[in-house]
C-alpha positions as a printed NumPy array, in Angstrom:
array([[-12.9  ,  17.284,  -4.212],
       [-10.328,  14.314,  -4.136],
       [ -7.525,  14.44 ,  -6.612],
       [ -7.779,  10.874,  -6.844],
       [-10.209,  10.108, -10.567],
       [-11.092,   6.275,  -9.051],
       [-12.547,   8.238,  -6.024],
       [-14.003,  11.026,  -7.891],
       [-15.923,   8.313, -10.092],
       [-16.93 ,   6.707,  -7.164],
       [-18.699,   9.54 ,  -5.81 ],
       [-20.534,   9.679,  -8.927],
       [-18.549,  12.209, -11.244],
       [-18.468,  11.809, -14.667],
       [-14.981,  12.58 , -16.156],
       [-13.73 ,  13.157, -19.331],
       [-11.095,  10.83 , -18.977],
       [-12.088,   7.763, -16.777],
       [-10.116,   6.453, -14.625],
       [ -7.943,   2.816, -15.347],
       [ -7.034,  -0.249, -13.391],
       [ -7.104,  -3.618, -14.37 ],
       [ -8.004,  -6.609, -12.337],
       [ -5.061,  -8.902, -12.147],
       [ -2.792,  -5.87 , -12.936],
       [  0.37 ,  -7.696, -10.535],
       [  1.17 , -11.209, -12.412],
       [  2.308, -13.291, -14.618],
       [  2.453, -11.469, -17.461],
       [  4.942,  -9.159, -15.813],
       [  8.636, -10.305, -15.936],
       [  9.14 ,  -8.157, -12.464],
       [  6.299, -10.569, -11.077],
       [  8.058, -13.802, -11.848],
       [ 11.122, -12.247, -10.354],
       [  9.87 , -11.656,  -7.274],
       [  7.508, -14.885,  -7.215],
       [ 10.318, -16.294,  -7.589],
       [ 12.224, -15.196,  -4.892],
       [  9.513, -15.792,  -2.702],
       [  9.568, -19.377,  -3.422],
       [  5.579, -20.209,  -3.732],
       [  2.547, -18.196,  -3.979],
       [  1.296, -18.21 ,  -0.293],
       [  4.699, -16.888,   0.772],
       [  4.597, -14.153,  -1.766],
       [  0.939, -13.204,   0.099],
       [  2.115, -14.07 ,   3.366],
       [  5.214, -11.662,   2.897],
       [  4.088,  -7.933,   3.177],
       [  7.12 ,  -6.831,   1.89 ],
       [  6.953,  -8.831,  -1.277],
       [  3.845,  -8.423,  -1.735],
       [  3.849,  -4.56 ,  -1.151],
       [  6.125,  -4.935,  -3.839],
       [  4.572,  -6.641,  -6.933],
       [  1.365,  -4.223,  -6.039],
       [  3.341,  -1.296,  -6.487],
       [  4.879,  -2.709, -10.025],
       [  2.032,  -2.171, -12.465],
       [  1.928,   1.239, -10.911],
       [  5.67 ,   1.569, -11.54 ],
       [  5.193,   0.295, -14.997],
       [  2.103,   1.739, -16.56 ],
       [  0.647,   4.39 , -14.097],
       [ -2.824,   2.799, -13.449],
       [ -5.214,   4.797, -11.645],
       [ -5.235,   2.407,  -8.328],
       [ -3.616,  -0.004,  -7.056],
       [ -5.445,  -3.484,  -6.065],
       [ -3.845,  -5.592,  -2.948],
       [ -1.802,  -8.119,  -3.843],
       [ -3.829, -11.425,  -1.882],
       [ -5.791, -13.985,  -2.931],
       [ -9.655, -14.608,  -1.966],
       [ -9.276, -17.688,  -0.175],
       [ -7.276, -16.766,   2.182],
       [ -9.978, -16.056,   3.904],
       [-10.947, -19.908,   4.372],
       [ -7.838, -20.544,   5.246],
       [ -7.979, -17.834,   8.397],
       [-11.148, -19.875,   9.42 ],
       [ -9.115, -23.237,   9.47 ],
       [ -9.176, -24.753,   6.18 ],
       [ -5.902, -26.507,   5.08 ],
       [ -4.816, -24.483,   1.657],
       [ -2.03 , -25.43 ,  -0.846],
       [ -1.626, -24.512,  -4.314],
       [ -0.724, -27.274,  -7.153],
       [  1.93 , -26.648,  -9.93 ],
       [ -0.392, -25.925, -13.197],
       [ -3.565, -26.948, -11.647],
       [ -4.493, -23.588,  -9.172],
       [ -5.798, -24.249,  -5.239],
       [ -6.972, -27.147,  -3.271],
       [ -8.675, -26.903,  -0.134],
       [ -9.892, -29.256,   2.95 ],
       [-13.624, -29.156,   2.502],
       [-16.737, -28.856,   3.735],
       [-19.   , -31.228,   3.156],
       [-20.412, -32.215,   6.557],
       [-22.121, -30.531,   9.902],
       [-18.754, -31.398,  11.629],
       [-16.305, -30.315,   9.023],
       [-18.43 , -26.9  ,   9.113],
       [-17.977, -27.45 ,  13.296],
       [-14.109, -27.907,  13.154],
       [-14.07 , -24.015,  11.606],
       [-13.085, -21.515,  13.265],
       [-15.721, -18.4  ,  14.378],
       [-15.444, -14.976,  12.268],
       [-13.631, -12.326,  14.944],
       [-10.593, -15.308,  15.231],
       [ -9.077, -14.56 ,  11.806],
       [ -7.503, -11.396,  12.271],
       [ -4.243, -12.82 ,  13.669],
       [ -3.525, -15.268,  10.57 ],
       [ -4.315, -12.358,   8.39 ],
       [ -2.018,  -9.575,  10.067],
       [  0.292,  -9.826,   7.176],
       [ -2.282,  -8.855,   4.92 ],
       [ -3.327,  -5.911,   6.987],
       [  0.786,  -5.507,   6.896],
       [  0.879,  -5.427,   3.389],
       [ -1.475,  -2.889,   3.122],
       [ -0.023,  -0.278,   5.579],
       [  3.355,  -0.592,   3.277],
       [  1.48 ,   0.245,   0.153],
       [ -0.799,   3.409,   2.26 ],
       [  2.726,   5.054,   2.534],
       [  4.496,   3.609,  -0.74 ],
       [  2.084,   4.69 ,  -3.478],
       [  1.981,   7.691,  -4.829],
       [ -0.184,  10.307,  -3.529],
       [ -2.666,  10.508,  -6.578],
       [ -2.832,   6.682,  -6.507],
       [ -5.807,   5.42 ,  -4.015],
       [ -5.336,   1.728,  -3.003],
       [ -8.098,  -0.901,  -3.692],
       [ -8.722,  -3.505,  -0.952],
       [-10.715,  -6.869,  -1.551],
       [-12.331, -10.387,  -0.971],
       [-14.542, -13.056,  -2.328],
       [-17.935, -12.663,  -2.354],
       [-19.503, -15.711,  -0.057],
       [-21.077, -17.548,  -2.712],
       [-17.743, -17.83 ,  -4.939],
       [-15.867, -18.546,  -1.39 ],
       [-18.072, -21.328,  -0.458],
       [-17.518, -23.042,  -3.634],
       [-14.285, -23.113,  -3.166],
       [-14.234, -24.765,   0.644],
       [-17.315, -27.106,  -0.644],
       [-15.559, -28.774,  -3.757],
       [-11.847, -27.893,  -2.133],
       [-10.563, -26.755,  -5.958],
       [-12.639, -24.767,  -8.587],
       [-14.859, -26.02 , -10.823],
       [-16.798, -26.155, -14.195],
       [-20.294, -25.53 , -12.63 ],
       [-19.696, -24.778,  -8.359],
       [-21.981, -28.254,  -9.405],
       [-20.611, -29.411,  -5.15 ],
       [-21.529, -25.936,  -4.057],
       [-25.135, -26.459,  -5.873],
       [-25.659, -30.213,  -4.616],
       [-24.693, -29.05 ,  -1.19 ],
       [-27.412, -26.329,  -0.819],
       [-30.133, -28.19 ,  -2.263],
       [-29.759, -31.031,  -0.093],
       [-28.942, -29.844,   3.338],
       [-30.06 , -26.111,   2.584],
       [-29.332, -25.545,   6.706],
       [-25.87 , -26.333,   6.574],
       [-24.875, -24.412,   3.787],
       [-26.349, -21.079,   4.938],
       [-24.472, -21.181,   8.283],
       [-21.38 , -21.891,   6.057],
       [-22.086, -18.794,   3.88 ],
       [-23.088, -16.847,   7.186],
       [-19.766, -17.718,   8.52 ],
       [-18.001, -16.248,   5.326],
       [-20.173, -13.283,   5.342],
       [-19.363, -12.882,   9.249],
       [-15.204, -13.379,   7.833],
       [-15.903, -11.442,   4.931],
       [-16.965,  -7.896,   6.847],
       [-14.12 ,  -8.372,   9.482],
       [-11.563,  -8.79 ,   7.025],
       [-12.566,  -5.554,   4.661],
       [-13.19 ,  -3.828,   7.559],
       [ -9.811,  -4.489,   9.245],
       [ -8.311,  -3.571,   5.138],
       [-10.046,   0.127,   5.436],
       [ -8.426,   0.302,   8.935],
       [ -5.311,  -0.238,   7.848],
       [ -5.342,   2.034,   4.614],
       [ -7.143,   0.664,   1.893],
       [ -9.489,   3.692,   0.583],
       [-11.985,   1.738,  -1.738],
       [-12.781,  -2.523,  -1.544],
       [-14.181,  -4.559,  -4.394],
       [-16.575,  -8.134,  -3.71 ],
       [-15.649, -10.785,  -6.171],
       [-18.219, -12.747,  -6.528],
       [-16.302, -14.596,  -9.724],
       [-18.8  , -17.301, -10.08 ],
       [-22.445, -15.591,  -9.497],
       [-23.672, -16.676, -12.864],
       [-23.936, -19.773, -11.796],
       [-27.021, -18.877,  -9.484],
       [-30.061, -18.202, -10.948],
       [-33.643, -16.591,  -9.613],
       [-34.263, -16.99 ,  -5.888],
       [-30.54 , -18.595,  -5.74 ],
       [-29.046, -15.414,  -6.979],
       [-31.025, -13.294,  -4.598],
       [-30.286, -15.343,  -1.602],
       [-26.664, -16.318,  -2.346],
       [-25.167, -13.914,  -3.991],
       [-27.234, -10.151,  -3.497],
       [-28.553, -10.474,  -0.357],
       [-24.794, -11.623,   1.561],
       [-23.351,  -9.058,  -0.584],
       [-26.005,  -6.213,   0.982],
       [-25.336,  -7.217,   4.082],
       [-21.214,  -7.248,   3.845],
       [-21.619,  -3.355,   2.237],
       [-23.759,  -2.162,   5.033],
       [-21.963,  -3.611,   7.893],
       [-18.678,  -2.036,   6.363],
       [-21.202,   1.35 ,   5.367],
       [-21.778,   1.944,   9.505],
       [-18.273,   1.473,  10.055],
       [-16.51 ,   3.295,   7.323],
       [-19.347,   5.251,   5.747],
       [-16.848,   7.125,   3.091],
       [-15.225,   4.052,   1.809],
       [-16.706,   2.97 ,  -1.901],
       [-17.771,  -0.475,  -2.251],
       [-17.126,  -1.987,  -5.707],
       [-19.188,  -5.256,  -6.318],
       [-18.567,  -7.695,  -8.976],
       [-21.513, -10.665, -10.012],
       [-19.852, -11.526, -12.57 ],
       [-21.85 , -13.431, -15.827],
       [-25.063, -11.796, -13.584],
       [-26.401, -11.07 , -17.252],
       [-29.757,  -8.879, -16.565],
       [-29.421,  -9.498, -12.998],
       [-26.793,  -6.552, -13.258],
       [-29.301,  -4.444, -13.544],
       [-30.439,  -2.999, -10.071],
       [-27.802,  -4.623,  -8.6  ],
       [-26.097,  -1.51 ,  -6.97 ],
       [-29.646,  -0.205,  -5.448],
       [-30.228,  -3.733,  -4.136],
       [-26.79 ,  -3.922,  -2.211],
       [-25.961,  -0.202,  -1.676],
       [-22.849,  -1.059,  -3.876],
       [-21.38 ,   2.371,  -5.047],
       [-20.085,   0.962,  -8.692],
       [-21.12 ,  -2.341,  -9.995],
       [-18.234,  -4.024, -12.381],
       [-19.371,  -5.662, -15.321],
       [-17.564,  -8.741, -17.529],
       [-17.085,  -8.666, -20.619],
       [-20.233, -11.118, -22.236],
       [-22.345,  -7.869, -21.46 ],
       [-23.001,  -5.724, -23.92 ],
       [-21.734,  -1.819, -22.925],
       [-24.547,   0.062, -24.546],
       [-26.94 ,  -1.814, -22.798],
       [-24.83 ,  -1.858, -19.685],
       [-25.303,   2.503, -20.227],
       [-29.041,   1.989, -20.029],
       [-29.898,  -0.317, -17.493],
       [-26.648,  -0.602, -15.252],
       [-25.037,   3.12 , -15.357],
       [-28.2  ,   4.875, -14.683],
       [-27.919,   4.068, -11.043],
       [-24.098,   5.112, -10.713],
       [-20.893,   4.385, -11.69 ],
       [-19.833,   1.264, -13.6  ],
       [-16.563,  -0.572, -13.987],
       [-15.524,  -2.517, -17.408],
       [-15.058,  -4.018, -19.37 ],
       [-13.03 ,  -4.616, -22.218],
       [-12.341,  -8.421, -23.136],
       [ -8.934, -10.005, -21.693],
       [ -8.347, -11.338, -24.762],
       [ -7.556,  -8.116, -26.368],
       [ -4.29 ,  -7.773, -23.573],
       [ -3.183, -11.056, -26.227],
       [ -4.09 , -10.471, -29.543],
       [ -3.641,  -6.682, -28.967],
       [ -3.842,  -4.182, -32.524],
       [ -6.83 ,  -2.31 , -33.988],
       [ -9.52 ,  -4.433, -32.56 ],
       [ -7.801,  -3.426, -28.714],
       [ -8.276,  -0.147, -30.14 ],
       [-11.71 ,  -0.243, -31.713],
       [-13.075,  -1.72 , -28.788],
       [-11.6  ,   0.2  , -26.09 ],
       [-12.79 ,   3.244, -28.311],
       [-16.646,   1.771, -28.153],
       [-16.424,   0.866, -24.375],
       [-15.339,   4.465, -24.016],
       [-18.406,   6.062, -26.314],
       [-21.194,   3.835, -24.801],
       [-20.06 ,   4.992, -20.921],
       [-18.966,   8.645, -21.279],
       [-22.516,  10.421, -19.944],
       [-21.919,   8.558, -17.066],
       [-19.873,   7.777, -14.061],
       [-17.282,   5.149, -14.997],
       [-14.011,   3.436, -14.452],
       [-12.576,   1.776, -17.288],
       [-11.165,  -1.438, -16.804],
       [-11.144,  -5.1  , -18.088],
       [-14.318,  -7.906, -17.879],
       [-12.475, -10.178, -15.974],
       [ -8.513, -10.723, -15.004],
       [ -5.546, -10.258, -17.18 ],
       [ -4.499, -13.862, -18.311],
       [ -0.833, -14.623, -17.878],
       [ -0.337, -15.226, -21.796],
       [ -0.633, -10.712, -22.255],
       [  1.534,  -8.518, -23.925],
       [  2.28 ,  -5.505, -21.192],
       [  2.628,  -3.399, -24.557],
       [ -1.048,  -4.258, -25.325],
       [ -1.574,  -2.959, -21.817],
       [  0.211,   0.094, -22.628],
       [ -1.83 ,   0.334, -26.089],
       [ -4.87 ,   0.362, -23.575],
       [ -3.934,   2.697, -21.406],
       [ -3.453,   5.304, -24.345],
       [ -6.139,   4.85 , -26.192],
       [ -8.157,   5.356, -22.991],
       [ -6.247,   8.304, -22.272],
       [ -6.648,   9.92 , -25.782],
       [-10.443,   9.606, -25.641],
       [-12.683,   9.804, -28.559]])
């Protein structure tokens, strides 16, 4: 049996203490993050850097002892392997080139010609496989093709992936070889992760709840299915994490319809239902509000305290609903972090 509690939950154990990560756990809430964003000059050079970004990986780990580590990347780097121009603007988050035409799809680059402009990740990763500690597993990851395509459709995020949504109801041909192409990306790109250390990966798929009925099963399950198997024949003991987030009741099955090993969960669903319908089929990951990492005190507390009660027959990792915002406390983290380790 694996030392390591992420893995041990992945395999289905249910343990006294869960283990704790937290998405977002290397940013801008950390002064050590700033430091070294800083000294990397913008945030593409901090990913592009293995060194650096080895380095602000390893710092929540430093700092608070999580439970794994989560690459330090970004998901649309992956569009930017397959050709699209990417730059990042002061206060405002990415921009892309996009896609909104059969020959801006054409001018993309095929899936197995992305490895090169991602070696640093791959980089990055081999640093942290010999850096962390040995209880500490390392979590690798990428966008789930629906959230991805959104992204290269609209070239910035949005309120409602409304571009995304236009796009596949009016040239419904087009946008399936774009999310094919992702997919195709998507599996190379986890795969070559796992290869070079990463010992669980996680599927973002940040903006699922946007997709609803036949939309969700088309866009958002069925791509995700066929990413875990693909990476299932070739690493068959890696754990897949999968993440629809705002899914709402669409959570439920979600793990037997994908072969997902632990479905995360945001924080608009409610836990005890979550224990019923979600955790019955394996392990779960969530998902205490972000908000709490801000306002911190006896609510953090309370709530952190019911997440714990409404999971603990079950297989599950605790961790937040969504991303830490850059407005946190770290000693609200560390207020987390004990309660969860004090248990009920």
């Amino acid at each position: 049996m694996s030392e390591k509690l992420l893995l041990r939950a992945l395999a289905g154990e249910t343990l006294a203490t869960p283990p704790i990560w937290m998405m977002r756990q290397a940013g801008r809430y950390l002064p050590e993050y700033r430091a070294t964003r800083a000294k990397a000059g913008d945030f593409l050079s901090l990913c592009y850097t293995p060194d650096l970004a080895a380095e602000v990986t390893l710092q929540p780990i430093r700092r608070f002892g999580f439970d794994a580590a989560i690459l330090f990347a970004d998901i649309l780097l992956v569009p930017q392997a397959l050709g699209a121009d990417l730059w990042f603007v002061t206060g405002e988050g990415p921009r892309l080139s996009t896609i909104a035409s059969q020959a801006d799809f054409d001018a993309l680059k095929p899936a197995d010609a992305i490895h090169d402009h991602l070696a640093p990740v791959y980089e990055t990763v081999r640093i942290l496989a010999r850096e962390l500690p040995d209880e500490t597993p390392l979590i690798g990851f990428a966008g789930a093709p629906w959230t991805v395509a959104t992204y290269m459709i609209a070239g910035r995020g949005t309120p409602d992936q409304g571009p995304a949504h236009a796009l596949k109801d009016e040239n419904p041909v087009l946008f399936k070889a774009l999310i094919d192409r992702i997919t195709d990306a998507t599996i190379a790109y986890l795969s070559a992760q796992i290869d070079a250390g990463a010992e669980v990966v996680k599927l973002f798929d940040s903006w699922a709840g946007s997709l609803r009925g036949a939309d969700f099963d088309d866009y958002s399950l069925k791509p995700q299915k066929r990413i875990i198997a693909a990476l299932k024949t070739r690493h068959p003991d890696t754990p897949v994490i999968a993440f629809p987030r705002e899914a709402k009741d669409r959570y439920e099955g979600f793990a037997r319809a994908t072969g997902a090993d632990c479905v995360a969960l945001d924080n608009s669903v409610d836990a005890k239902w979550a224990a019923t319908h979600v955790q019955c089929d394996g392990c779960v990951q969530g998902n205490l509000a972000p908000s709490h990492m801000v306002t911190g005190g006896s609510a953090l507390v309370e709530e952190t305290q019911a997440i714990l009660r409404a999971f603990r027959n079950g297989p599950h990792i605790f961790n937040l609903g969504h991303g830490i915002t850059p407005d946190a406390d770290p000693d609200n983290v560390s207020l987390m972090i004990e309660t969860v380790r004090k248990g009920l």
